[in-house]
C-alpha positions as CSV (number, residue, x, y, z in Angstrom):
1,X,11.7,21.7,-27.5
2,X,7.8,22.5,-27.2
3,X,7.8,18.8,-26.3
4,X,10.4,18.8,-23.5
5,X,8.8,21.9,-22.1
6,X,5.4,20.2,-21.7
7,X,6.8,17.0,-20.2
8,X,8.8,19.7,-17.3
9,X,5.3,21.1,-17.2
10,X,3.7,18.4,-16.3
11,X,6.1,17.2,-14.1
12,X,5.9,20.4,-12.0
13,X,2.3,19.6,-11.5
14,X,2.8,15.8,-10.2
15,X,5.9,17.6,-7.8
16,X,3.5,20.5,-6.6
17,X,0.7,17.9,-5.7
18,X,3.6,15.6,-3.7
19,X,4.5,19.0,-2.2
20,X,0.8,19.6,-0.6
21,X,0.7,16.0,0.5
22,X,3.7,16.8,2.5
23,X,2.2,19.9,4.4
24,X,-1.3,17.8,4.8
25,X,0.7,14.6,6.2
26,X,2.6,17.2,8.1
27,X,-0.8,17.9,10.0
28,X,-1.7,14.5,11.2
29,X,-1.0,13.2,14.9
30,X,1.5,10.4,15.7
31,X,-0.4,6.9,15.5
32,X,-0.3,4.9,18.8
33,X,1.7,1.7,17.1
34,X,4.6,3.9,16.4
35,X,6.2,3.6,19.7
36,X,5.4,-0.1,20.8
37,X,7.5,-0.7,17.3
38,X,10.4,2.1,17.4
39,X,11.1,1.8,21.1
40,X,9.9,-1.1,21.0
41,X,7.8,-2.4,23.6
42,X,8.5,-5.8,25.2
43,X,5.7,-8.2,22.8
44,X,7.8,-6.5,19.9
45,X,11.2,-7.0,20.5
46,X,11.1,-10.7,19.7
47,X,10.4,-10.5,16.2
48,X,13.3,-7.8,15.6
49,X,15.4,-11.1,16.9
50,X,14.4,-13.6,14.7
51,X,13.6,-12.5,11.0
52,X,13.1,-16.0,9.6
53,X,10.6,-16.9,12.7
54,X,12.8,-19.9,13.4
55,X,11.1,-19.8,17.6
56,X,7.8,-20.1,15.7
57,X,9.2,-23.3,13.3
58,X,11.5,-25.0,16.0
59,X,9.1,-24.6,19.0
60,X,6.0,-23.4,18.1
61,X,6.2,-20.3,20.1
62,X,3.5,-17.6,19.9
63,X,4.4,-14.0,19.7
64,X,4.1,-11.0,17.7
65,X,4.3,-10.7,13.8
66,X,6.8,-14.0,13.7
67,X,6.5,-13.1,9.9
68,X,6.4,-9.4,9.8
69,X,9.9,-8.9,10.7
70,X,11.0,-6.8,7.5
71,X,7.7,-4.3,8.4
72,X,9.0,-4.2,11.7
73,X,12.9,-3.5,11.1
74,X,12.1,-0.7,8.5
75,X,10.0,1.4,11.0
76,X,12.5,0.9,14.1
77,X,15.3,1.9,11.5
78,X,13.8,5.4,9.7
79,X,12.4,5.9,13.2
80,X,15.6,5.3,15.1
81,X,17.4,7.9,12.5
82,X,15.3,10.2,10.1
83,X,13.9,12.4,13.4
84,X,17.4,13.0,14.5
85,X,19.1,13.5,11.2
86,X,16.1,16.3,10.9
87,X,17.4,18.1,13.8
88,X,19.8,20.1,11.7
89,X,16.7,21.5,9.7
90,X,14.1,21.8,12.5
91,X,13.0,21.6,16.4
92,X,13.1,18.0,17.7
93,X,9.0,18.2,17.9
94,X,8.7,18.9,14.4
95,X,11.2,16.6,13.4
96,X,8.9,13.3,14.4
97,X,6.2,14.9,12.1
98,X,8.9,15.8,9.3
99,X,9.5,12.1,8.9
100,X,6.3,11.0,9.4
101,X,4.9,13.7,6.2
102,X,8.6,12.4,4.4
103,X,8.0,8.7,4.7
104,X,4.4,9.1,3.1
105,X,5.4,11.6,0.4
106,X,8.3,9.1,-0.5
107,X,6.1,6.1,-0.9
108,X,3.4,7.8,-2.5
109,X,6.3,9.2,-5.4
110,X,7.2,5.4,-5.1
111,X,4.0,4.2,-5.9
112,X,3.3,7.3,-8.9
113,X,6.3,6.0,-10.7
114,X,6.1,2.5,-10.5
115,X,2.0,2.8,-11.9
116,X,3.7,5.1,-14.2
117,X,5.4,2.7,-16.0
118,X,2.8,-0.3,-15.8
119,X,0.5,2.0,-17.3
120,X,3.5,2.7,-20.4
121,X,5.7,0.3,-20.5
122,X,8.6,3.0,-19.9
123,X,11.0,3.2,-17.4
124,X,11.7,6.7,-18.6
125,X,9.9,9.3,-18.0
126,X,8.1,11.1,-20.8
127,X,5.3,13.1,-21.9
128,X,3.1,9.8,-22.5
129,X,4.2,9.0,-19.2
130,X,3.8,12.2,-17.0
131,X,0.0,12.7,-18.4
132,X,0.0,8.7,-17.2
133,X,0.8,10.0,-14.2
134,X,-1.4,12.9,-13.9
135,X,-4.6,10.8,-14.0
136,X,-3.9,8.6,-11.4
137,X,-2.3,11.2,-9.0
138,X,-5.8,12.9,-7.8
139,X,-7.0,9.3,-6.7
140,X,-4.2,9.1,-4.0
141,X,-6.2,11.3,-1.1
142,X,-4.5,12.2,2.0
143,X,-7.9,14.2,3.3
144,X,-11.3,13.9,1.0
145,X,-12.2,10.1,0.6
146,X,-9.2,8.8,2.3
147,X,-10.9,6.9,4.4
148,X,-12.3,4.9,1.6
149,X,-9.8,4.7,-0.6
150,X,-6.4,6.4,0.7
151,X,-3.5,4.4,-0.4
152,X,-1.1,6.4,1.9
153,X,-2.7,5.9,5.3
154,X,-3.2,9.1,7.5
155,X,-1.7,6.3,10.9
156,X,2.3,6.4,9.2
157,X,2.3,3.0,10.8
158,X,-0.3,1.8,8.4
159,X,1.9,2.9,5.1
160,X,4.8,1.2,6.9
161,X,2.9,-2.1,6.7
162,X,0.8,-2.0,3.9
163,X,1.8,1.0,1.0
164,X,5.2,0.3,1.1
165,X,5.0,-3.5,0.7
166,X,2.7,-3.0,-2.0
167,X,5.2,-0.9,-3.4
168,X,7.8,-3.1,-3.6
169,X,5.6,-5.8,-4.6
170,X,5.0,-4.0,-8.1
171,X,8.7,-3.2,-8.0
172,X,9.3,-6.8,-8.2
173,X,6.5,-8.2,-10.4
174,X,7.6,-5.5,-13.0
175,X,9.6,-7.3,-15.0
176,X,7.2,-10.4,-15.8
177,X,4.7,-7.5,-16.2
178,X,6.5,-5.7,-19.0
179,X,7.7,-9.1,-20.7
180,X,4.2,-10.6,-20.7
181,X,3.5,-6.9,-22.0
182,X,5.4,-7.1,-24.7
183,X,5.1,-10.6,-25.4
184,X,9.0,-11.1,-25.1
185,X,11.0,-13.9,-23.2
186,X,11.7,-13.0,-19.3
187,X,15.9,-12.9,-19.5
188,X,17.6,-11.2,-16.4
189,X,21.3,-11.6,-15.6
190,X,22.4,-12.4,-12.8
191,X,22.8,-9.6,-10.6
192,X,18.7,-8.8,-11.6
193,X,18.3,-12.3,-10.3
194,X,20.0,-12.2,-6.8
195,X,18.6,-8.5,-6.6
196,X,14.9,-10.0,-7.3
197,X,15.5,-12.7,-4.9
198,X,16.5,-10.3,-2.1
199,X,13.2,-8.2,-2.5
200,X,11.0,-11.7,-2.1
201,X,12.7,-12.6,1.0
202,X,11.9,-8.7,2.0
203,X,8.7,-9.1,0.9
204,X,7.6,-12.7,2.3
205,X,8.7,-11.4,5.7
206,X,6.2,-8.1,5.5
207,X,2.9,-9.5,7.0
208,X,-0.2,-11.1,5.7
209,X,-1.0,-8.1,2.8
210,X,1.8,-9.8,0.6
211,X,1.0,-12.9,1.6
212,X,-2.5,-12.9,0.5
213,X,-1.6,-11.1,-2.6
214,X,0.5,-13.2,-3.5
215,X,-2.1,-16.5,-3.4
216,X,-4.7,-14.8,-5.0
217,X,-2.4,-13.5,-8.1
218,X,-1.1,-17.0,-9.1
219,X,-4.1,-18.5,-8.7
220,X,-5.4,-15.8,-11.3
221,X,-2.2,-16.7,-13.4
222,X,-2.6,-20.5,-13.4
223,X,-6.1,-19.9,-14.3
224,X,-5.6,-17.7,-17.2
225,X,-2.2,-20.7,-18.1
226,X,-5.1,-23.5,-18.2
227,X,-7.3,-21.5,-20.2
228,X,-4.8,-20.6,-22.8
229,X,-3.9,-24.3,-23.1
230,X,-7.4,-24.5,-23.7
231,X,-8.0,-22.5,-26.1
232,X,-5.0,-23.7,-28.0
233,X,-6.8,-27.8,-28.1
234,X,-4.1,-29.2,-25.9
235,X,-4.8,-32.5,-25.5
236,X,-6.9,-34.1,-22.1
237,X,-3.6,-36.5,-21.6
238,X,-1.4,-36.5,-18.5
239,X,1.4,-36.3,-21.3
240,X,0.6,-33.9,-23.2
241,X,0.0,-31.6,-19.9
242,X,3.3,-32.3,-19.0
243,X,4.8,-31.5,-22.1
244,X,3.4,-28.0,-21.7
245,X,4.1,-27.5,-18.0
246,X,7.8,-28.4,-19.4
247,X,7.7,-26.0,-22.0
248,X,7.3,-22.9,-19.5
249,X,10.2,-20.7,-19.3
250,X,12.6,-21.8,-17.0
251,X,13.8,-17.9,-15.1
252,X,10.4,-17.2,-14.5
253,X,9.0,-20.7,-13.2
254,X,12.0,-20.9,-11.1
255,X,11.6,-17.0,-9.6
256,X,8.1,-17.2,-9.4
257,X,8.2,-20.6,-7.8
258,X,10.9,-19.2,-5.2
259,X,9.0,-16.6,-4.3
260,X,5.5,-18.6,-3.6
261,X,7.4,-21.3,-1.5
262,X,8.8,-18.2,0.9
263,X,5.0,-16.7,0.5
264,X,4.1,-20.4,2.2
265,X,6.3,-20.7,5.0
266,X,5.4,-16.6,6.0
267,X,1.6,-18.0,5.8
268,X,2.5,-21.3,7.7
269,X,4.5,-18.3,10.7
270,X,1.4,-16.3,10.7
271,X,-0.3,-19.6,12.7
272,X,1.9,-18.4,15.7
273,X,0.8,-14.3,15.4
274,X,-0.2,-13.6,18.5
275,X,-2.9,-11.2,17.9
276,X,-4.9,-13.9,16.1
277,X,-5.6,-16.0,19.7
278,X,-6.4,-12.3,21.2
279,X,-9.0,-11.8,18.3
280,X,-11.7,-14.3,17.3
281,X,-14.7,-14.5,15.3
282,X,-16.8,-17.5,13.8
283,X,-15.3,-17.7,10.1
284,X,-19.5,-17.9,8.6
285,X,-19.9,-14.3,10.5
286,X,-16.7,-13.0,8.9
287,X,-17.9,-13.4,5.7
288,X,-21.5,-12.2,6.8
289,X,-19.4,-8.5,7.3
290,X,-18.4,-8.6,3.7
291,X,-21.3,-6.8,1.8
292,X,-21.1,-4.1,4.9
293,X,-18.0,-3.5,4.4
294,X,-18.1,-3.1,0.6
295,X,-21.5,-0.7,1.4
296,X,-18.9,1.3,3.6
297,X,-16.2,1.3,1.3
298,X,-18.6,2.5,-1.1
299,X,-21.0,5.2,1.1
300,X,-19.0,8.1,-0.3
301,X,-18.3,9.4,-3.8
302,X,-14.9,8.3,-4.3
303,X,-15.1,4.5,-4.7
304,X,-18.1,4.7,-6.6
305,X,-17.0,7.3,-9.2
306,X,-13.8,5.2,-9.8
307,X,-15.7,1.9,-10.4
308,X,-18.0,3.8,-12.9
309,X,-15.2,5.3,-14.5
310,X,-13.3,2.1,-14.8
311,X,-16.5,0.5,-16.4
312,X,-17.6,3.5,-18.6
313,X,-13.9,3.3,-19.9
314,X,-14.5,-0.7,-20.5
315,X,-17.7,-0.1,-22.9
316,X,-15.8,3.1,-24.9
317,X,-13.1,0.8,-25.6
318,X,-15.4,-2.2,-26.7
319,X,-18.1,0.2,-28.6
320,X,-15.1,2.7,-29.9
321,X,-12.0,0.8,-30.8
322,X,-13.3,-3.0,-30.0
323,X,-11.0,-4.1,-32.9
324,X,-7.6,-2.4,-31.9
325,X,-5.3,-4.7,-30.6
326,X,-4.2,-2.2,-28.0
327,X,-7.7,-2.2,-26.7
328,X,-8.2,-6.2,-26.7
329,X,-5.4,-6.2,-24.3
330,X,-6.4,-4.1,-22.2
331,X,-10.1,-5.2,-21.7
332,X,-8.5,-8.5,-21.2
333,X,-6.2,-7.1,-18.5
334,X,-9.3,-5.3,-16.9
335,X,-11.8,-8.4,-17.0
336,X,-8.3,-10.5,-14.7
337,X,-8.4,-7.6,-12.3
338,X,-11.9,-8.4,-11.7
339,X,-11.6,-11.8,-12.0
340,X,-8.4,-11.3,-8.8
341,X,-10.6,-8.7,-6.8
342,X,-13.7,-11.6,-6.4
343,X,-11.1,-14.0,-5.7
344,X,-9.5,-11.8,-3.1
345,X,-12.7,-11.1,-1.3
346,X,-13.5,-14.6,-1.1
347,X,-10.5,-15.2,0.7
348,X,-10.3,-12.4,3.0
349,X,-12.2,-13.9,5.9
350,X,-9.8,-16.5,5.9
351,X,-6.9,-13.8,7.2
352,X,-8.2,-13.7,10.9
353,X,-10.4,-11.2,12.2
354,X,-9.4,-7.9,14.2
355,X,-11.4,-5.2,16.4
356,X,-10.6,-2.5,14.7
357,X,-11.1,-3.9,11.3
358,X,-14.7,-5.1,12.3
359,X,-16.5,-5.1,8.8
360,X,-13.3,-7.4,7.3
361,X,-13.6,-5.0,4.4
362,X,-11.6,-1.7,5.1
363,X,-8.8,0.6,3.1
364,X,-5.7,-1.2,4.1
365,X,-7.3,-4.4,3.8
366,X,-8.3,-4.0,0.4
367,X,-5.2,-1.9,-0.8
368,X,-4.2,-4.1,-3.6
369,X,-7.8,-4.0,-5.1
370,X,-7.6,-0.2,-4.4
371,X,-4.2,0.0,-6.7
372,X,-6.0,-2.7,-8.9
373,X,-8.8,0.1,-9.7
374,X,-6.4,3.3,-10.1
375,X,-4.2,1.3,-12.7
376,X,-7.2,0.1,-14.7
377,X,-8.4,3.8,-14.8
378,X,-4.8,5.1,-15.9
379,X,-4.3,1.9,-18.3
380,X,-7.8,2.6,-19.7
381,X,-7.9,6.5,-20.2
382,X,-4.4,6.9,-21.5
383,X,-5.3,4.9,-24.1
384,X,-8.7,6.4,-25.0
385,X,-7.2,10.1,-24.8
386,X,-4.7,8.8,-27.6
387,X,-6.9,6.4,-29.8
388,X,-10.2,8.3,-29.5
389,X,-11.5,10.1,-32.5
390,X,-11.2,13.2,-32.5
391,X,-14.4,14.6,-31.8
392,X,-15.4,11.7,-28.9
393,X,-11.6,12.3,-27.9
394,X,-12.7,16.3,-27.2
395,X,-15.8,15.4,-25.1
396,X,-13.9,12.6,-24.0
397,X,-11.3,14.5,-22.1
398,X,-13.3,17.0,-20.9
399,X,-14.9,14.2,-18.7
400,X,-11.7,13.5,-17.6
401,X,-10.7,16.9,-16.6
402,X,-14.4,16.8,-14.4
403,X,-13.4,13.6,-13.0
404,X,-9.9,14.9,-11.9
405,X,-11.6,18.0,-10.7
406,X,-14.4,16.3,-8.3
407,X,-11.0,14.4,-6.4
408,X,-9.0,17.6,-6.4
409,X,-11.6,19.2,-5.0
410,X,-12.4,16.6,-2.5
411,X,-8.6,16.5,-0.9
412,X,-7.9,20.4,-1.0
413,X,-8.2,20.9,2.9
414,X,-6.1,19.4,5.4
415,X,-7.3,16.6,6.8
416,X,-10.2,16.5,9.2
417,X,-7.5,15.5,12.0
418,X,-4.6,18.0,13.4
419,X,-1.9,17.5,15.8
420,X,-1.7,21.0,16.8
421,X,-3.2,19.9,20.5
422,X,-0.7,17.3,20.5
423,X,1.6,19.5,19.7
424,X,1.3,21.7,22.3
425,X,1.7,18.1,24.8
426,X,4.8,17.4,23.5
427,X,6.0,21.3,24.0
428,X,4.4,21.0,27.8
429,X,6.3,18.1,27.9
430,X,9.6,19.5,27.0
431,X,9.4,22.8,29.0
432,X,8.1,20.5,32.5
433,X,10.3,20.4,35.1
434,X,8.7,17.9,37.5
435,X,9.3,14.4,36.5
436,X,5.2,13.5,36.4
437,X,3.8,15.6,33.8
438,X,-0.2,16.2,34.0
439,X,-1.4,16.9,30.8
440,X,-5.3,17.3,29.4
441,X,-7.5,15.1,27.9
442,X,-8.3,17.0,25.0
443,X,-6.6,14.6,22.6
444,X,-4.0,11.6,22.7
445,X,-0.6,11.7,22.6
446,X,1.1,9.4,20.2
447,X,-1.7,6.7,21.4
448,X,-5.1,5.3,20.5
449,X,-6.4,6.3,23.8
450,X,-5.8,8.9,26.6
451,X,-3.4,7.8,28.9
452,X,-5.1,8.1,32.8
453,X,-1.7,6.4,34.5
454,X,2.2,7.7,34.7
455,X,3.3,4.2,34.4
456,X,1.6,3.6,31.0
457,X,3.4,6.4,29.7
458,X,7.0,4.9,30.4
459,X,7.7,3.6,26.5
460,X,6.0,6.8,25.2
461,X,8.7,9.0,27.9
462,X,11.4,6.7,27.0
463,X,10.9,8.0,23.2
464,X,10.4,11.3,23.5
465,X,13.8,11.8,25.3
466,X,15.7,9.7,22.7
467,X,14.3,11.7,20.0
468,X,15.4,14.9,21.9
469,X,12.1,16.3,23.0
470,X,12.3,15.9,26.9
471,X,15.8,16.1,28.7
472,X,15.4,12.9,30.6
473,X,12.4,10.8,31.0
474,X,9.6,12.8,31.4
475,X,6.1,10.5,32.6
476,X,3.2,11.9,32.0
477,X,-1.1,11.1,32.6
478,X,-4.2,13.1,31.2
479,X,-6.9,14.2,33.4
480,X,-9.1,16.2,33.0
């Protein structure tokens, strides 16, 4: 009883935290990419035409996110729907926001779980697995050090294109995770089979983040194949190679395999993004930005403090407990993270070069190195606060508590951005009865930049009165 009462505890606690994420996100202002997708401006609608980018195959045609089609559908869908199902709870202004806090408190629950039960081994939830839980959940930061490390991205569009994929990523790759975890054969039925296939195609079709990913991971798993072989004194044959690349179990060869051939023909589309001819840099300075976009990663206490904690956590377990199996595992499992983040960094340049992502090196860039870090520090405590002895295990968690405390502390206000001016556009908006709205310049509304011209404002107008806001098409410019 005292056990099922702790695990409820707990389990409040993670459901409270989601609860103030939803009233932060709640405060943020409406990204300018939302509408070009949802409405969708004229560059975009191409792509919600052709999933599979056969235009970019067949005749080479240039145009935007020829492989992002799956990113793009999923946004124009909740957008299309979730505001106007939300009608029946709120006003038609708050309802935009109401999806936009939902969508990130979903993914971000998402996310919890799925690192939940990498960190485990447990689909169910449990005590083990709410505490698991529990540590990880203060390095998710919707305010404090988000801009370093925030895994749900304050734009909506951002989580959209790069938390949920990553999401469903681990979703997929769970089951090769928990078989190589517990050193069984991978054996899914059928239905797990076409279900897993379904997700890659989803997934190949989300934009260069998976793509990337993807590369870097099965390098890092062929290398750590070769190496095994090595240390097992396979021969230096071409036989006896073979013999061992037959040996591999078929379901997972063949899923895997699947999986990296769509990941190639999405890489082979992304030649045709148009946004990659609008944006060019010489590849040597790209990877000249690197180390100053690690420094700015890094300028604030919330990177740094992670890193340290992951590495502290390394040495207990080496100094502490070097001989438990448990422990071999998972400083084996920490040194291949390491191994994929250098490997990942390398590459980066290589994915194009973008304005606003001018240091190559940013939060959304980076996300699966961020997620990389959070589940070595959740893999890595949980098993200290449990294998410790018990006097190291007393001082040990009381550095954890500190730890928790300096990112709880960091993310307790609202986020340094509101959309209560923009707020008050949308309700001048819907009150106007002239047909040109004038509105001020004191912040943007559902842009990147203040809109000085009616005619810029058409998509934006065209929007707002499908989601119920303005009765007709209401154009609008900022002056001052």
């Amino acid at each position: 009883m005292k056990k099922h009462a702790l695990s409820f505890f707990l389990a409040l606690l993670v459901l409270l935290d989601l609860g103030y994420t939803f009233v932060q996100s709640y405060q943020l202002p409406l990204d300018g990419d939302i509408c070009p997708i949802v409405a969708p401006a004229a560059d975009c609608r191409q792509v919600l035409g052709d999933p599979f980018g056969w235009a970019a195959l067949t005749r080479h045609e240039v145009y935007v996110a020829p492989n992002r089609f799956f990113a793009h559908a999923a946004m124009f869908t909740y957008f299309k729907s979730v505001p106007l199902a939300l009608h029946k709870l709120t006003d038609p202004i708050s309802s935009v926001y109401a999806a936009c806090a939902l969508f990130g408190v979903l993914v971000q629950a998402l996310l919890l779980y799925l690192l939940g039960v990498y960190i485990t081994g447990r689909y169910r939830p449990n005590r083990r697995f709410w505490l698991a839980v529990l540590l990880v959940l203060p390095l998710f930061q919707m305010a404090g050090y988000n801009d370093q490390m925030g895994i749900i991205d304050q734009s909506i569009t951002y989580t959209f294109f790069y938390a949920l994929p990553m999401a469903l990523l681990l979703l997929l790759l769970l089951p090769f995770y928990l078989a190589a975890r517990e050193q069984r054969p991978l054996q899914l039925g059928w239905a797990a089979c076409v279900a897993l296939v379904g997700l890659m195609v989803v997934l190949a079709f989300n934009g260069a983040i998976i793509t990337g990913t993807v590369a870097v991971l099965y390098c890092c798993l062929a290398a750590h194949w070769l190496v095994q072989q090595w240390h097992t004194g396979v021969g230096t044959g071409w036989q006896q190679w073979m013999q061992r690349v037959r040996a591999l179990p078929r379901q997972p060869l063949v899923l895997l395999g699947l999986f990296g051939l769509l990941c190639l023909y999405s890489l082979y589309l992304s030649r045709y993004e148009r946004e990659n001819l609008d944006h060019s840099l010489p590849l040597w300075e790209r990877y000249s930005r690197i180390p100053a976009g690690i420094a700015w990663q890094y300028r604030k206490l919330g990177m740094p403090l992670l890193t340290l904690a992951v590495l502290a956590n390394v040495q207990l377990l080496r100094r502490q407990l070097s001989a438990a199996a448990g422990s071999q595992r998972i400083r084996h499992l920490i040194r291949w993270l390491g191994i994929f983040a250098l490997i990942y960094l390398l590459v980066l340049p290589l994915g194009g070069y973008r304005e606003y992502r001018a240091l190559i090196v940013r939060r959304d860039s980076v996300i699966p190195l961020i997620l990389g870090l959070v589940f070595a520090y959740g893999l890595s405590t949980l098993y200290l606060l449990y294998h410790l002895p018990t006097r190291p295990r007393r001082w040990y968690a009381g550095a954890v508590l500190l730890f928790a405390f300096i990112y709880l502390n960091a993310d307790r206000h609202l986020p340094n951005v509101s959309n209560t001016c923009e707020r008050q556009h949308l309700t001048r908006l819907a009150q106007a009865t002239e047909p040109v709205v004038r509105l001020s310049t004191d912040c943007t509304l559902m842009s990147w930049e203040i809109n000085r011209w009616p005619q810029y404002s058409d998509l934006n107008a065209q929007l707002f009165e499908y989601w119920g806001i303005t009765q007709g098409k209401k154009l609008y410019y900022q002056q001052d």
